[in-house]
N, CA, C and O atoms as CSV, one atom per row, in Angstrom:
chain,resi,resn,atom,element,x,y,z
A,1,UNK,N,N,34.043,134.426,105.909
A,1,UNK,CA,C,34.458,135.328,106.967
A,1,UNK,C,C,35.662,136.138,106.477
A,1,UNK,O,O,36.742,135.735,106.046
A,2,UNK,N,N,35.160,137.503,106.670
A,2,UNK,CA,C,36.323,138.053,105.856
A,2,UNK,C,C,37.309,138.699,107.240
A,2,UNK,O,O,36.763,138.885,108.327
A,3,UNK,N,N,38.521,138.944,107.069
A,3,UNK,CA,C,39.816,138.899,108.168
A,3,UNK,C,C,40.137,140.436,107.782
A,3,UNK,O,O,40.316,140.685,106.590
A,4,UNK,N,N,40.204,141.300,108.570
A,4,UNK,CA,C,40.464,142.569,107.923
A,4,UNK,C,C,42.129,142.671,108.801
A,4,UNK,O,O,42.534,142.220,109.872
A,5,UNK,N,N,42.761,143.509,107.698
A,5,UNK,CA,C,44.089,143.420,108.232
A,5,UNK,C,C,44.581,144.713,108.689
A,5,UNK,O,O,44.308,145.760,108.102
A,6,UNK,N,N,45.642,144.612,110.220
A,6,UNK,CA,C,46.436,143.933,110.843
A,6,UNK,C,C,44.963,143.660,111.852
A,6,UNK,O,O,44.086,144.485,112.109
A,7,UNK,N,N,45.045,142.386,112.244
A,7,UNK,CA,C,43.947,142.003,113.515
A,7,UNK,C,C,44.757,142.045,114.638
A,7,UNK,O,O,45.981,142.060,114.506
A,8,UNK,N,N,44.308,142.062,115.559
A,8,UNK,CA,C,44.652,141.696,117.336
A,8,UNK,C,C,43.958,140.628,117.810
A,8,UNK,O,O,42.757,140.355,117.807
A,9,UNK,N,N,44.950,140.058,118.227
A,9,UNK,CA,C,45.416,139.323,119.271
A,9,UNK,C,C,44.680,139.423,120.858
A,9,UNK,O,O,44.777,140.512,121.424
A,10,UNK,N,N,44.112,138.549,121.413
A,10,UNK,CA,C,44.164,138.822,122.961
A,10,UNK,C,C,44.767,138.227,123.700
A,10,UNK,O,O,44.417,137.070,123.465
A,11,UNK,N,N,45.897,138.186,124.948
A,11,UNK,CA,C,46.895,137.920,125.053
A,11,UNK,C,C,46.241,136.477,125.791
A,11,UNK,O,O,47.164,135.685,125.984
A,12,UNK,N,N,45.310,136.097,126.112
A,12,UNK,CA,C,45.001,133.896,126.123
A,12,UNK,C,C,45.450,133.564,124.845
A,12,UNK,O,O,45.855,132.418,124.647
A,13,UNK,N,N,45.437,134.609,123.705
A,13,UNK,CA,C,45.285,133.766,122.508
A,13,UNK,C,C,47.280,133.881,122.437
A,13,UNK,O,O,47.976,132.906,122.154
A,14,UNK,N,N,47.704,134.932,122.682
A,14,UNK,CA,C,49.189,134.846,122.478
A,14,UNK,C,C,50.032,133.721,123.392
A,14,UNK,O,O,50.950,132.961,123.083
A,15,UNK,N,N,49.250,133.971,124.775
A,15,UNK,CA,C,50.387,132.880,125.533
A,15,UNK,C,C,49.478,131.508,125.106
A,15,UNK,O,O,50.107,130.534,125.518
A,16,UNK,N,N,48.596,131.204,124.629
A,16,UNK,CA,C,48.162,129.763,124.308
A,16,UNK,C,C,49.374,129.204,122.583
A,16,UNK,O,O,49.844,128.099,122.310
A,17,UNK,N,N,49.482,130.582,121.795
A,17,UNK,CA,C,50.429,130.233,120.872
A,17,UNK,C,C,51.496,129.733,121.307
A,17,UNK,O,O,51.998,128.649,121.011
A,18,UNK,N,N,51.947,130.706,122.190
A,18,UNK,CA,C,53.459,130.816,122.940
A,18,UNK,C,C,53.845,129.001,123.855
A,18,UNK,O,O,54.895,128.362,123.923
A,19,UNK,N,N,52.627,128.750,124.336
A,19,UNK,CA,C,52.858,127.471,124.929
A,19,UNK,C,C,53.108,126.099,123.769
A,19,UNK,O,O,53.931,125.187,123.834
A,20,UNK,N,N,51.921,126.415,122.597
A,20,UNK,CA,C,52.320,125.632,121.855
A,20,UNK,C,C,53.507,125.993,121.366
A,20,UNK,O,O,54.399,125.217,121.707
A,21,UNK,N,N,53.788,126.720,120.817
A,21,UNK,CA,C,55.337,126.606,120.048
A,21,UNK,C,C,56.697,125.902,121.051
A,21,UNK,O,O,57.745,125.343,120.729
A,22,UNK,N,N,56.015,126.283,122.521
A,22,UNK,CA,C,57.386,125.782,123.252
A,22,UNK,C,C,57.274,124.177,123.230
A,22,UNK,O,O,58.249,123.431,123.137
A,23,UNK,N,N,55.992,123.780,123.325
A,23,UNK,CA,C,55.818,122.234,123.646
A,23,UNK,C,C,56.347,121.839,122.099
A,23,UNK,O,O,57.405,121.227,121.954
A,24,UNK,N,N,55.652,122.178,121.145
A,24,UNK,CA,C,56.237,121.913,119.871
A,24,UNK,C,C,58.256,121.351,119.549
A,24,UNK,O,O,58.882,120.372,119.144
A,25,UNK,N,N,58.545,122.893,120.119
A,25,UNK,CA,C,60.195,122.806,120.253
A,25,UNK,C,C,60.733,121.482,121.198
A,25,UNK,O,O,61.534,120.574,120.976
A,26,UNK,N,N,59.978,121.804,122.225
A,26,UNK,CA,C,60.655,120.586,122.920
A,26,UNK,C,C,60.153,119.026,122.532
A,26,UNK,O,O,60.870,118.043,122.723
A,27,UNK,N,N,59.264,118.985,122.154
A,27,UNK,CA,C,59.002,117.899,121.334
A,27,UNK,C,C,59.920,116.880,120.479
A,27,UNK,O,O,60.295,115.732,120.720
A,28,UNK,N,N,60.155,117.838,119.271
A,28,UNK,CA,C,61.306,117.515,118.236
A,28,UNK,C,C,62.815,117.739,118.479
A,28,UNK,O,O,63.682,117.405,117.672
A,29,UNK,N,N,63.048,118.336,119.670
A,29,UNK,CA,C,64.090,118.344,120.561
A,29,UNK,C,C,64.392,117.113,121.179
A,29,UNK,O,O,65.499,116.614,120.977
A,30,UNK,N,N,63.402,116.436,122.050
A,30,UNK,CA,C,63.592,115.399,122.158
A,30,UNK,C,C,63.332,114.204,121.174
A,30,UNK,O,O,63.903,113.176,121.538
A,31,UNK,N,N,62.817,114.125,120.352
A,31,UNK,CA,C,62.864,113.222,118.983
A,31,UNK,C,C,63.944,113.082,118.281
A,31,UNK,O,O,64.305,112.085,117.655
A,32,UNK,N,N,64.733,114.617,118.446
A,32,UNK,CA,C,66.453,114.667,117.814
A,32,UNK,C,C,67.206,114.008,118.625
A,32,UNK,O,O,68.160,113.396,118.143
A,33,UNK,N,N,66.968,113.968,120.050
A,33,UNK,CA,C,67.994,113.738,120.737
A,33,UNK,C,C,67.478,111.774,121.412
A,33,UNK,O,O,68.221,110.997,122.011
A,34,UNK,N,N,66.109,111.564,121.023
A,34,UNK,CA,C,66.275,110.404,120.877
A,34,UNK,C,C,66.964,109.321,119.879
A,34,UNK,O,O,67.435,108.224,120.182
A,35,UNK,N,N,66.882,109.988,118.506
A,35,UNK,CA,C,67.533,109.753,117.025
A,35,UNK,C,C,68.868,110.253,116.919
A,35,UNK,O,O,69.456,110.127,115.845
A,36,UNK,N,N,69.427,110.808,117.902
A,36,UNK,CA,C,70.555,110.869,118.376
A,36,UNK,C,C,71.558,109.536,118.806
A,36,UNK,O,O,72.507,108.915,118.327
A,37,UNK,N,N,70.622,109.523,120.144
A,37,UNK,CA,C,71.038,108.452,121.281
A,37,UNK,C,C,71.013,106.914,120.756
A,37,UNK,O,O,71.746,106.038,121.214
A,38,UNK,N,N,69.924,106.694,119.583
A,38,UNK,CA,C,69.973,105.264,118.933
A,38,UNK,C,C,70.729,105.345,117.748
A,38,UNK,O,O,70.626,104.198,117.311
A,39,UNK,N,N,71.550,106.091,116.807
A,39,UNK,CA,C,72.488,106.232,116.169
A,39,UNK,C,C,73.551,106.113,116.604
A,39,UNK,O,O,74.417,105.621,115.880
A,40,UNK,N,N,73.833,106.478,117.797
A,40,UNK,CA,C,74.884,105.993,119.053
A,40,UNK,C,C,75.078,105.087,119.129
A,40,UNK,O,O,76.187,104.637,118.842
A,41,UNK,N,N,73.739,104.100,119.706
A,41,UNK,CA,C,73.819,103.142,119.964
A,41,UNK,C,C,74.318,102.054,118.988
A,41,UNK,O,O,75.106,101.114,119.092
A,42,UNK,N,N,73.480,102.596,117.914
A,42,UNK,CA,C,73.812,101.564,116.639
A,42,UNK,C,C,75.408,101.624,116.397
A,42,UNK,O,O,76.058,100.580,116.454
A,43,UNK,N,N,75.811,102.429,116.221
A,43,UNK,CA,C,77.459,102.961,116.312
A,43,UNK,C,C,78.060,102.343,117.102
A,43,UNK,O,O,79.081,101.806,116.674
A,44,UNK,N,N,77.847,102.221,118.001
A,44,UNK,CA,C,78.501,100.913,119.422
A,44,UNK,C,C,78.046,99.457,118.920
A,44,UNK,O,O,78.908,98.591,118.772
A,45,UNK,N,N,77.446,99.337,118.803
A,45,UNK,CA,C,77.324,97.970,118.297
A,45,UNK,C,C,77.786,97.451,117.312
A,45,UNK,O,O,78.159,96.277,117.311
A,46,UNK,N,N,77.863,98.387,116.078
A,46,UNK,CA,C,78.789,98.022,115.309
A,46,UNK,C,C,80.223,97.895,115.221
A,46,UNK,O,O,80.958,97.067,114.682
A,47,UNK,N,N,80.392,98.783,115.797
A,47,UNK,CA,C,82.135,98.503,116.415
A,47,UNK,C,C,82.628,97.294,117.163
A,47,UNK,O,O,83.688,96.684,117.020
A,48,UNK,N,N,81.422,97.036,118.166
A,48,UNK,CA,C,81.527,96.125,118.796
A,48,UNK,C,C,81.411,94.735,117.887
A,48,UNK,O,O,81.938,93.708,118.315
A,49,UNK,N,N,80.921,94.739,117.009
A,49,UNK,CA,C,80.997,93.369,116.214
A,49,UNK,C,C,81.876,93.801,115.394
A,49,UNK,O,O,82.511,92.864,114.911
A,50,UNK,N,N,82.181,94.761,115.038
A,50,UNK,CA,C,83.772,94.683,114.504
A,50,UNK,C,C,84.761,94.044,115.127
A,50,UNK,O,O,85.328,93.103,114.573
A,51,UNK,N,N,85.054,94.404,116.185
A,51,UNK,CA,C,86.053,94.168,116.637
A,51,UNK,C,C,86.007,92.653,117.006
A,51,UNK,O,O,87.015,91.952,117.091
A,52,UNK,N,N,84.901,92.280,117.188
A,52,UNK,CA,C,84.646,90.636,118.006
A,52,UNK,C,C,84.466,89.460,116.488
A,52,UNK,O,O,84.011,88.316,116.506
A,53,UNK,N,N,85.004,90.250,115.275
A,53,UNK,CA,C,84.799,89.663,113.971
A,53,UNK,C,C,83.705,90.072,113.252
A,53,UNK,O,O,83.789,89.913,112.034
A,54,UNK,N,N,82.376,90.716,113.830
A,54,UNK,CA,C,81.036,90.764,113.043
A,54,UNK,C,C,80.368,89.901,112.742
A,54,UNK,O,O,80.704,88.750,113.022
A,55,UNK,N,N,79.211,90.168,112.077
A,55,UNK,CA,C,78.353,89.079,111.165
A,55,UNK,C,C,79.093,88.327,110.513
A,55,UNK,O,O,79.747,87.314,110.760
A,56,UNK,N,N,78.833,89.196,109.315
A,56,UNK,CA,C,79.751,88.759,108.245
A,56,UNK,C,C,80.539,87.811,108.126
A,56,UNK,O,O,80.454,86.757,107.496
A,57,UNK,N,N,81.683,88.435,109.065
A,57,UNK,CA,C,83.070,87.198,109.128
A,57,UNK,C,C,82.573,86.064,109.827
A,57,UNK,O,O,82.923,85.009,109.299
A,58,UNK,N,N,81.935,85.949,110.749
A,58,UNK,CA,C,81.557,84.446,111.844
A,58,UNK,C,C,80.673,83.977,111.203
A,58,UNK,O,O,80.651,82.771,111.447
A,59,UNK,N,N,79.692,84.321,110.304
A,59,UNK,CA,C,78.844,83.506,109.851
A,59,UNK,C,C,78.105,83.634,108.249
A,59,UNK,O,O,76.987,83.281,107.873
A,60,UNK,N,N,79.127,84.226,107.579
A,60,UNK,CA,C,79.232,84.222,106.232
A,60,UNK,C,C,80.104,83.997,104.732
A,60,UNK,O,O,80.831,84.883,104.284
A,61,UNK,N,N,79.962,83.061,104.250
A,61,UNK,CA,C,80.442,82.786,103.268
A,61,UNK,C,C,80.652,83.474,102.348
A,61,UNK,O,O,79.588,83.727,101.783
A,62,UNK,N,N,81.810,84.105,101.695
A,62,UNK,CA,C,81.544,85.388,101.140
A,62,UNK,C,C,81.245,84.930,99.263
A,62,UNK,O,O,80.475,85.389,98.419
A,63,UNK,N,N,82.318,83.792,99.230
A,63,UNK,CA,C,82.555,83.672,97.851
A,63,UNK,C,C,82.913,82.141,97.453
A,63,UNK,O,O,83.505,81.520,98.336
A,64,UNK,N,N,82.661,81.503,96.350
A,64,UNK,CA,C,82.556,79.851,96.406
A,64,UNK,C,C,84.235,79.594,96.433
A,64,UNK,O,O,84.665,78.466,96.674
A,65,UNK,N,N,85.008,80.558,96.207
A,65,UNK,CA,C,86.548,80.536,95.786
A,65,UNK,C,C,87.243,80.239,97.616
A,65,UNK,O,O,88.191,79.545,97.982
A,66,UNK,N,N,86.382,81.011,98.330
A,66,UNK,CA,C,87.023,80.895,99.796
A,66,UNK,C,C,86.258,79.424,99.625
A,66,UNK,O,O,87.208,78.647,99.529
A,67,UNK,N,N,85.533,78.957,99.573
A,67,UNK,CA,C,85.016,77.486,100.668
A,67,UNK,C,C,85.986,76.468,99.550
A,67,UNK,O,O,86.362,75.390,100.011
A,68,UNK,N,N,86.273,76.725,98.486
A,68,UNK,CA,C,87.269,75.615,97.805
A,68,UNK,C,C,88.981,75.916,98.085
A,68,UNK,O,O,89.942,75.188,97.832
A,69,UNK,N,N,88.932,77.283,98.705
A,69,UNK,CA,C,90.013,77.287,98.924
A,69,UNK,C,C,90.463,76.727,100.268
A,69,UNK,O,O,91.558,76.184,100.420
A,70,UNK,N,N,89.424,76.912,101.383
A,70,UNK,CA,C,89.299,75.710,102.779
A,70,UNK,C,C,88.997,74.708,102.505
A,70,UNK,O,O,88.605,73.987,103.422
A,71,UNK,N,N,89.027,74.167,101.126
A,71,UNK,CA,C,89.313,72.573,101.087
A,71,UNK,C,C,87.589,71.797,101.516
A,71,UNK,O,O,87.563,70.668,102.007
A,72,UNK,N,N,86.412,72.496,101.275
A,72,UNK,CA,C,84.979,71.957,101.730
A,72,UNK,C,C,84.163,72.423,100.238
A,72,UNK,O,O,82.953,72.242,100.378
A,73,UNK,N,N,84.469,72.899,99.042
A,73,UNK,CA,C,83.753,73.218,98.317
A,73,UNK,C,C,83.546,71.958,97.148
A,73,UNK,O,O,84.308,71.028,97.412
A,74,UNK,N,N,83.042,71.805,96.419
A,74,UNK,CA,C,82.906,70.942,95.054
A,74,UNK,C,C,83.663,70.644,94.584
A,74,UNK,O,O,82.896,71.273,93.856
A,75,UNK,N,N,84.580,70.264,94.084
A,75,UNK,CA,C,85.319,70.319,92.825
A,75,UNK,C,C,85.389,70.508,91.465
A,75,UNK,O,O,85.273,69.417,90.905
A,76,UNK,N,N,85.553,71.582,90.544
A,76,UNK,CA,C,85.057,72.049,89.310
A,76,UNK,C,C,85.354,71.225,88.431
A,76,UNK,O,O,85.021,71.422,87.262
């Protein structure tokens, strides 16, 4: 099928574009602003276990030098 150029348009076919492009926009509009709102979130939570000590500190051992230095490690 050969397309001879400039073609026309009939305007179902323009406002049917026109609708998709808007649904499109708002689409990934809201996908940004959901990937927004849980980067947020994650951001609060981490602070929040900052401040309350975190993972890390409440339930991790970092290095064999801290548990011999609290007096619970092996003796070399």
């Amino acid at each position: 099928m050969k397309i001879s150029w400039p073609t026309t348009i009939t305007m179902t076919e323009f406002w049917l574009a026109w609708v998709i492009v808007v649904l499109l926009m708002l689409f990934f509009s809201w996908g940004f602003e959901l990937g927004k709102t849980k980067a947020i979130s994650e951001n609060e939570k981490q602070k929040s276990e900052h401040r309350s000590g975190g993972f890390l500190e409440r339930n991790y051992i970092h290095s064999i030098w801290e548990v011999e230095e609290a007096g619970n490690g092996p003796e070399l």
